[in-house]
N, C-alpha and C positions, 0 to 999 in steps of 0.2 A: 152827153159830152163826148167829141171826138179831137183824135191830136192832128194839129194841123201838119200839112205835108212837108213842112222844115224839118220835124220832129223823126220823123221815118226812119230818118238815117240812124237813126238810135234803134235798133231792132232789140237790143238789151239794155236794160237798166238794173244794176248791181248798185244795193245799200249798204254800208256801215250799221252796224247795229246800234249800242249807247251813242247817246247824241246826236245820231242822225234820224233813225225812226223812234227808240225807244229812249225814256227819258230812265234807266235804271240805278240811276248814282246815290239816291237813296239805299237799294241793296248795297250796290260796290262800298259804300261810306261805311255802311254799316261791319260790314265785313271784316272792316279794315279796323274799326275799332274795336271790333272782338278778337282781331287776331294780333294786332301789335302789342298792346298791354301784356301778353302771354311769352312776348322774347324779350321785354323791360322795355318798349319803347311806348312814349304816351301818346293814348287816340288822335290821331289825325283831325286837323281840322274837313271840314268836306270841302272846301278849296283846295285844301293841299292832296287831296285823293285824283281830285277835280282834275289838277294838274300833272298827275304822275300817269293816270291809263292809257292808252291807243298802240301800247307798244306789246302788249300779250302782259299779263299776270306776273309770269316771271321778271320779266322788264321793271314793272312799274315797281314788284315786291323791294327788286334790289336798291331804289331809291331810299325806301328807307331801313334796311338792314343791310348788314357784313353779307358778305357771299356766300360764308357759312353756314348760314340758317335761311337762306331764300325759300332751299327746296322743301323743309320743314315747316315752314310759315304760312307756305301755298297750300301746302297739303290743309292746316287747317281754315286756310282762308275757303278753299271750295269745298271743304265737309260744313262749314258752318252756309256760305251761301246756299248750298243743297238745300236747307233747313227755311227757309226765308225765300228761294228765289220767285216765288209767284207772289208774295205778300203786299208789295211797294209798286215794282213797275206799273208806267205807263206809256200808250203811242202818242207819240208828240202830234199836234194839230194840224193835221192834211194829212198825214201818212196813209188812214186806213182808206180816205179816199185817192190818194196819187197812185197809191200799189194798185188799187181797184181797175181805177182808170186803162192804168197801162195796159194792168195782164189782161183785162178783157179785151181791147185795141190789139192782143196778139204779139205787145210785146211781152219779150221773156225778162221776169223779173225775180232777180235774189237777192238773198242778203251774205254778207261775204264780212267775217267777223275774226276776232281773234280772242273771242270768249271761247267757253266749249261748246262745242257742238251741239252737245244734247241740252244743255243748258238754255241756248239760242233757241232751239226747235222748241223747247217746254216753252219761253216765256210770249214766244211768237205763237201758238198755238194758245196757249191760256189769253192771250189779247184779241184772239181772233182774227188774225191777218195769214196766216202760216198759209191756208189752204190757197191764197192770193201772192203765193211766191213759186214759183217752177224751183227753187234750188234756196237751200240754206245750209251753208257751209264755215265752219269755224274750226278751230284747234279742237288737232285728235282726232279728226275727218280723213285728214291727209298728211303728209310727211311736212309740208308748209303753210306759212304763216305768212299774216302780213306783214317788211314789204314784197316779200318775195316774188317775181313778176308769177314764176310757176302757182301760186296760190288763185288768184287772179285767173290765169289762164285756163286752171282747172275749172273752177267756178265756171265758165263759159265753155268749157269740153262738155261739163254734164248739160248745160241747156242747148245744145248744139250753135254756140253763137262764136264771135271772132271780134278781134280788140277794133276793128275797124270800121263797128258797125256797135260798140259801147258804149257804156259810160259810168263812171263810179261815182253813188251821190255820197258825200261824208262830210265831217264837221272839223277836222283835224289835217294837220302840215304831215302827219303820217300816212293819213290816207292821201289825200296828195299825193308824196313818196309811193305808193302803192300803185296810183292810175300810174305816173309817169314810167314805172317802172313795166308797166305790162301795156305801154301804148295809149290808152285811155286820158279822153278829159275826165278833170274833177268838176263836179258843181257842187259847191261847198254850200249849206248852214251854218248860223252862227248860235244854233241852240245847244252845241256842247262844249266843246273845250275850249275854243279859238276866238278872239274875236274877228272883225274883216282886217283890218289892217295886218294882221297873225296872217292870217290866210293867202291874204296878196300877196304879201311879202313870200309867201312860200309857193307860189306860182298856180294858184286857184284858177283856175278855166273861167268861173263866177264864184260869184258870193250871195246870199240870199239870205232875211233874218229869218227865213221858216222857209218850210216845204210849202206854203199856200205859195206861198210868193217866188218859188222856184220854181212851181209848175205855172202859175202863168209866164213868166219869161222864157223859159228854157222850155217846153212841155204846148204852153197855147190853153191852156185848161183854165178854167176859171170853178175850184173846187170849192 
């Protein structure tokens, strides 16, 4: 398989983690029902989880608690996913071939997250795609987050690439918020948070209902 000469101009391809390559909402769901019961609020539906992540931990926690207890809540929401994080995940269908694709073809490919870092590195590495990424970057890497453009930009300082010559694949109106914010188009899925009409509306580059069908349009791959 080679990428066709339109494609070029993409010298880097940077992914969203949940929802875009890794389907993990299982763990997150789970998490979330062992840690709200503990401040008096009752387990979350996994829609209602569904709907609250792509803004970092802290973001989604404060949806459903006082301000007061966020930072307490997190604390145990990531000692318990520690315990669980390899158990549940999985790569959504075409991932471990699209990453494949790329980075052999010599593009430079990461994943650019706002889980934690070392979290991202373990579940990407226990799936066997890690070694298939030049760069995996998340919260507690570096001083910023997604949408921050500086988060972004960094992710592309460590693979030596530039906004002009990218592109961020993701599932969510925040990552959106993210390419726009550091230059980049989005090519959006609809295998996590969002549906397409969500997506357009929040200024999608594309929309795709999987990564198979994003690499033949955007990419020329037929994986």
């Amino acid at each position: 398989m080679t990428l066709k000469g339109l494609m070029l101009r993409f010298r880097t391809v940077l992914f969203d983690l949940d929802g875009t390559l890794v389907d993990a909402f299982t763990t997150i769901h789970r998490a979330y029902c062992h840690t709200l019961p503990l401040f008096g609020v009752p387990a979350p539906s996994a829609e209602e989880v569904r709907r609250s992540v792509g803004g970092g931990l802290e973001h989604a926690m404060s949806l459903f608690l006082p301000p007061h207890l966020v930072a307490e809540a997190c604390r145990v929401h990531v000692a318990y996913t520690e315990k669980i994080l390899l158990e549940d995940p999985v790569l959504y269908d075409g991932a471990m071939e699209l990453v494949g694709v790329l980075h052999a073809q010599g593009v430079k490919t990461g994943v650019l997250t706002n889980k934690i870092g070392d979290h991202a590195r373990a579940v990407l590495a226990h799936l066997g795609i890690a070694a298939r990424l030049n760069v995996i970057i998340g919260a507690r890497d570096c001083p910023w987050r997604k949408p921050a453009a500086e988060f972004t930009l960094e992710a592309l300082r460590r693979v030596g690439g530039d906004a002009a010559h990218s592109c961020l694949v993701g599932d969510s109106p925040f990552d959106i918020r993210t390419a726009v914010n550091a230059g980049l188009p989005c090519l959006c899925v609809t295998t996590g948070t969002h549906d397409e009409p969500a997506l357009r509306a929040a200024g999608a580059t594309s929309v795709h209902p999987g990564l198979r069908a994003l690499a033949a349009a955007e990419f020329g791959l037929a994986l």
